[in-house]
C-alpha positions as MATLAB code, in Angstrom:
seq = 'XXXXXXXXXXXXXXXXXXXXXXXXXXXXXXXXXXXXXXXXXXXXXXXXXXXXXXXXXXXXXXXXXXXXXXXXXXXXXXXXXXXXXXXXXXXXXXXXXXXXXXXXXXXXXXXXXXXXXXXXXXXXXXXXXXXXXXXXXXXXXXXXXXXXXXXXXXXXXXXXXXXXXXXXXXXXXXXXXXXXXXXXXXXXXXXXXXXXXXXXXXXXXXXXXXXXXXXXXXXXXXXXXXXXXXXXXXXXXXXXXXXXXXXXXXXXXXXXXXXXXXXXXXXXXXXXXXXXXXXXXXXXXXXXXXXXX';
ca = [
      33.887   70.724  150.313;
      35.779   72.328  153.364;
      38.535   74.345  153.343;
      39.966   72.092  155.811;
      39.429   68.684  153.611;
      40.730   70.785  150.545;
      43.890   71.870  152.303;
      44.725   67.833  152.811;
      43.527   67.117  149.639;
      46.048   69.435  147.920;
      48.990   68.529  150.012;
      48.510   64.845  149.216;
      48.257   65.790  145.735;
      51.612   67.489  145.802;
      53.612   64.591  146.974;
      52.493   62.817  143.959;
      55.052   62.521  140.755;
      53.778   65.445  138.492;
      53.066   63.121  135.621;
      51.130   61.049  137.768;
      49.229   63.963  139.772;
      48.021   65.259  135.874;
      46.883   61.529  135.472;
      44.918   61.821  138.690;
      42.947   65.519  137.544;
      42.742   64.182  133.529;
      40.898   60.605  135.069;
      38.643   63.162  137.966;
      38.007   65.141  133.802;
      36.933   62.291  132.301;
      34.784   61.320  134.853;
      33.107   64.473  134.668;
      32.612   63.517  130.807;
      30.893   60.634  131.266;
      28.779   61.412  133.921;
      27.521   64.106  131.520;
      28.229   66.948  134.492;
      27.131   70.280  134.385;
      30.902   71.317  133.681;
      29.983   69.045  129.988;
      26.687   70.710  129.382;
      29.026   74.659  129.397;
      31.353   73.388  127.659;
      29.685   71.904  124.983;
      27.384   75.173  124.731;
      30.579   77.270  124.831;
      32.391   74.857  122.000;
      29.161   75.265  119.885;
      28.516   79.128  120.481;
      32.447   79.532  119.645;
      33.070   76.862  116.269;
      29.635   76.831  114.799;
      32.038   75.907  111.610;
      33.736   72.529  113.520;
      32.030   69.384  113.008;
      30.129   67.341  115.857;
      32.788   64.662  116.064;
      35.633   67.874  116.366;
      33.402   69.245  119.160;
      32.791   66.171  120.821;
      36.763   65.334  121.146;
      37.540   68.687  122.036;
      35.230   68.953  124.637;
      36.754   65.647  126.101;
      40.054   66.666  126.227;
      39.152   70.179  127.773;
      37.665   68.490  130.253;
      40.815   66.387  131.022;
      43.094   69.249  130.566;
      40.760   71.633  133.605;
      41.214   68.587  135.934;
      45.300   68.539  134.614;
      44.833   72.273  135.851;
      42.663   71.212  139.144;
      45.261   68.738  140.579;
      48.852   70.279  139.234;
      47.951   73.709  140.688;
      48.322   71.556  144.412;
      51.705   70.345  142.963;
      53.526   73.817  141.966;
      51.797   75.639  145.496;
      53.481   72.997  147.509;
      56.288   71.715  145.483;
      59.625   74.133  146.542;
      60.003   76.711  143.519;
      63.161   75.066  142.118;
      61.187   72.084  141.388;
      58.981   73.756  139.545;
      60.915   76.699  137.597;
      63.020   73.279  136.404;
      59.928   72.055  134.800;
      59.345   75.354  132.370;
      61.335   73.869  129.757;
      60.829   77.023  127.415;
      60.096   80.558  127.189;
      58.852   82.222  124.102;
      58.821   86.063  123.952;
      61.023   86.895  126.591;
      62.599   89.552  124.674;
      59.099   91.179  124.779;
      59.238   91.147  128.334;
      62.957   93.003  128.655;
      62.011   95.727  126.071;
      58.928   96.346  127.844;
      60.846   96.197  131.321;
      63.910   98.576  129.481;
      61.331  101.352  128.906;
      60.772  102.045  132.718;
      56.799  102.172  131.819;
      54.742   99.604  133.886;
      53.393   96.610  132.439;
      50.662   94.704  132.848;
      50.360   90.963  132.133;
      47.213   89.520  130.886;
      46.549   86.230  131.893;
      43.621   84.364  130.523;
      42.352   80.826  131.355;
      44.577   78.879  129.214;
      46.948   76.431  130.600;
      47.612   76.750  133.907;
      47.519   80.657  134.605;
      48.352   80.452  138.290;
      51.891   79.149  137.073;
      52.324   82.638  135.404;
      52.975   84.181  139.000;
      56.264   82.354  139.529;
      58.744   83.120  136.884;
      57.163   86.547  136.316;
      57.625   87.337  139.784;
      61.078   86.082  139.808;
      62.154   88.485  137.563;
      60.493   91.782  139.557;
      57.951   93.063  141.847;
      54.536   91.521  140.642;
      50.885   92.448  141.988;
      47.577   90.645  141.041;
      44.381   91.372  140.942;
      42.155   88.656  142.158;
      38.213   88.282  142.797;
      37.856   87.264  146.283;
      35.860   83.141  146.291;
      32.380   82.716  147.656;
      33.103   80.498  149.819;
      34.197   81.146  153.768;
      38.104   80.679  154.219;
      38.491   80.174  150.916;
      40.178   83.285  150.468;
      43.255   83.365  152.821;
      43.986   79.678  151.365;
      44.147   81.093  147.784;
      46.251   83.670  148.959;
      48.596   81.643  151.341;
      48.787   79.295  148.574;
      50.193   81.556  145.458;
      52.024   83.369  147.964;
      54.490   80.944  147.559;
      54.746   81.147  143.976;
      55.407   84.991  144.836;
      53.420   87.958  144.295;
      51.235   90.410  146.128;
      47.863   90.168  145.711;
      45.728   93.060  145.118;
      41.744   92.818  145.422;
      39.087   93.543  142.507;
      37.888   96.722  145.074;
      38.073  100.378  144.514;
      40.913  100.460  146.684;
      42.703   97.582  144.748;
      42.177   99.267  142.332;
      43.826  102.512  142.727;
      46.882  100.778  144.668;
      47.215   99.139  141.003;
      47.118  101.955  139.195;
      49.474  103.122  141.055;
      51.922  100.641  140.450;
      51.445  100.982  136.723;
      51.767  104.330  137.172;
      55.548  103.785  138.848;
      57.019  101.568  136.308;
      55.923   98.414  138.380;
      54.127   94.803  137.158;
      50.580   94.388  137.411;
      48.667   90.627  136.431;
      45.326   90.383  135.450;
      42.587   87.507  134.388;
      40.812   89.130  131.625;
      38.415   86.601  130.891;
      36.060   86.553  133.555;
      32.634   88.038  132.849;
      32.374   91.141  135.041;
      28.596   93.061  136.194;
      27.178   95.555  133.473;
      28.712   98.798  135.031;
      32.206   97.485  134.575;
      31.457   95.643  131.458;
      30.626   96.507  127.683;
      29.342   93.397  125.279;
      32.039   93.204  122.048;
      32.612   89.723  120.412;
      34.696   86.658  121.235;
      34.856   84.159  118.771;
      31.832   86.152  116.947;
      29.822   86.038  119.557;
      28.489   89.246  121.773;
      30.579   88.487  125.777;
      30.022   90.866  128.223;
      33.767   92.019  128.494;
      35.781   93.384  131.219;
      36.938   97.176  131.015;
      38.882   97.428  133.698;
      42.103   96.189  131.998;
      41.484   98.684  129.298;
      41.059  101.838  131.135;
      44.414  100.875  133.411;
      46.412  100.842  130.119;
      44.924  103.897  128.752;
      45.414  106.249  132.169;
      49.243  104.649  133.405;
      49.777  104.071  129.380;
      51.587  100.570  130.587;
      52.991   98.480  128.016;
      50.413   94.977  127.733;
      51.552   91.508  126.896;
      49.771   88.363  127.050;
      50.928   85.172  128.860;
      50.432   81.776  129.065;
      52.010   79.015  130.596;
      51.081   75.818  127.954;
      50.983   72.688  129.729;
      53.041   70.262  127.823;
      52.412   66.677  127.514;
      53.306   63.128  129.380;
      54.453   65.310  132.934;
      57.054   66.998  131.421;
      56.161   70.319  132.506;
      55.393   73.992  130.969;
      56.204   75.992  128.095;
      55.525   79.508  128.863;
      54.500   82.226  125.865;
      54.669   86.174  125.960;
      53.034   87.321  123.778;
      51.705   91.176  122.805;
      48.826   93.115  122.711;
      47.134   95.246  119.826;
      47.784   98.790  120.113;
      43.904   99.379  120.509;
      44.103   97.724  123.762;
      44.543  101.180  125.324;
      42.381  102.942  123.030;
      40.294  105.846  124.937;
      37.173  103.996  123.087;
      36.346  101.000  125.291;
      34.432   99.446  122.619;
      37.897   98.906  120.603;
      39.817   98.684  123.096;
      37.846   95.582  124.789;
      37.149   94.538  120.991;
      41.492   94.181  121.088;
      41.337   92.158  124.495;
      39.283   89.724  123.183;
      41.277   89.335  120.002;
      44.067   89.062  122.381;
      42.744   86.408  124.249;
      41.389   84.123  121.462;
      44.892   84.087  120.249;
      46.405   82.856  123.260;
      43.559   80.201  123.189;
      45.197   79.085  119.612;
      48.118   78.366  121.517;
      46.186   74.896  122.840;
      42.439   74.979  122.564;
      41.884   71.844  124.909;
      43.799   73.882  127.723;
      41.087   76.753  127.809;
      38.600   76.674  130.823;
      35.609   76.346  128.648;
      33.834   74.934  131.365;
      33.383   78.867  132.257;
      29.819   80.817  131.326;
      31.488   83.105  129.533;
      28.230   83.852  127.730;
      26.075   83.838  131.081;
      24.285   87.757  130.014;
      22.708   87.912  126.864;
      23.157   91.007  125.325;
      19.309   91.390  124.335;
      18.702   90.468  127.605;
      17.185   86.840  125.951;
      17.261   83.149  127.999;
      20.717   82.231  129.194;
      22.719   79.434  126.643;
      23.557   77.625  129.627;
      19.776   77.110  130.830;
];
C-alpha cells in the first residue's frame, strides 16, 4: 500500500466515532481470521509455543480475539494521531501506578519506560510526554516514506524520536544519564550481536540487550507501561508498572531473563491485546527450522 493511500486512509479513519473506528479494525481482524491469513498461522504458533497447558478451544478463542484486538490497534492508532490531544487524554479514564512514576521522577535519576506490544503502545507517548521531556527509540520501517509519516504522525502525540543507530543510541544514553525520559519497545526480536536467547513464556526468544545495558551504565530507574484498551469505545486505562531489580544486572543473561518476566506480566494485564501476530520466535536457538515455516 502507498504511503500516499495510507495517509487518506488514516485521516478518514479518524473522523470516525472511536467506538465505531475499533468496530471497523476488530471486523478488518476477523476477516483476517477467517480467511486463515498468515497473521492466524503466527499467532496460533505463538499461542501454542506460549500455553502448551491451554486447551484447543482456549487457543482457538484467544487467537480470535487477538486478532480483533491488533486491528482495534490498526485503526484507533489513525484516531488518537489525528484526533486533537484533549480528545484523547479525555478518553484515559484511569491511571494505575502513577505514584511509581513521581517517585521515580522525585529521585532526579532518568527513567526509562518499557513499552511492550500490549494494548495500544503508541498511546503511551501522550500522557507520558505530557508530564516531561520524552525520547523514543524507534526502528526505522522498510518501506520508502514510511518513516517521516510515523514520525510526523506521533509527533503529535509528543515526543522526540530517537533512532535504533549508534548515534541514537548514545544521544539516549545521554538523556538517561541527565535525569531525562527515555521509551523503549522491548519486545521486538533484535540480530544475534545485540541479542542473547533467555525464555518467554518457557520458551528460548532471542531477547533484546540494549534496554538492559542502558539501565545498568545511566543506572535509570525502569517501569513498565501499558495503555489497556478498554471495551465498547470507551477509551484507555493506562498501567505503570515496575521492573525487577535484575533488570540492570551487569549479567545480561539475568538481566534480559527480568525483561522478559517483565513483559509477560504486562501481557497478564489483557492477553487478547498482545501483538501475537509478531515472530517473536523467528531464530531458533539451535539454529533448527523456523515455527513459523
Amino acid at each position: 500500500m502507498s504511503v500516499q493511500l495510507l495517509r487518506i486512509l488514516s485521516r478518514m479513519l479518524s473522523w470516525l466515532p472511536l467506538r465505531t473506528n475499533q468496530a471497523v479494525g476488530a471486523a478488518l481482524g476477523h476477516l483476517a481470521w477467517r480467511l486463515s491469513s498468515r497473521q492466524r498461522h503466527i499467532t496460533e504458533v505463538n499461542l501454542k509455543l506460549c500455553f502448551p497447558d491451554m486447551s484447543d478451544a482456549e487457543r482457538h478463542e484467544l487467537a480470535h480475539q487477538s486478532l480483533m484486538q491488533t486491528g482495534r490497534q490498526l485503526t484507533e492508532c489513525a484516531w488518537i494521531w489525528h484526533r486533537p490531544v484533549q480528545q484523547t487524554l479525555d478518553r484515559i479514564v484511569e491511571v494505575r501506578g502513577q505514584a511509581l512514576l513521581d517517585e521515580a521522577r522525585a529521585s532526579g535519576k532518568g527513567i526509562i519506560m518499557v513499552s511492550p506490544h500490549v494494548g495500544n503502545w503508541e498511546l503511551c507517548l501522550l500522557p507520558l510526554s505530557r508530564q516531561s521531556e520524552f525520547t523514543y527509540f524507534y526502528r526505522s520501517p522498510r518501506q520508502p516514506g514510511m518513516d517521516d509519516l510515523l514520525v510526523g504522525w506521533r509527533a503529535h502525540l509528543g515526543g522526540k524520536p530517537a533512532a535504533l543507530t549508534a548515534s541514537g543510541i548514545r544521544e539516549g544514553l545521554k538523556i538517561l544519564k541527565s535525569g531525562g525520559t527515555v521509551g523503549i519497545l522491548p519486545d521486538q526480536e533484535p540480530d544475534r550481536q545485540n541479542g542473547v536467547f533467555v525464555t518467554f513464556f518457557n520458551h528460548p526468544a532471542l531477547t533484546m540487550t540494549l534496554l538492559s545495558r542502558l539501565a545498568h551504565r545511566s543506572g535509570a530507574h525502569v517501569l513498565f507501561c501499558v495503555a489497556e484498551r478498554l471495551p465498547a469505545g470507551r477509551g484507555w486505562r493506562f498501567h505503570i508498572l515496575p521492573a525487577e531489580e535484575a533488570i540492570s544486572s551487569e549479567d545480561l543473561s539475568i538481566a534480559t531473563a527480568a525483561l522478559n518476566r517483565g513483559v509477560e506480566t504486562c501481557i497478564a494485564l489483557c492477553p487478547a491485546q498482545y501483538l501475537w501476530d509478531y515472530k517473536r520466535f523467528n531464530t531458533p536457538e539451535d539454529g533448527s527450522r523456523r515455527p513459523y515455516a
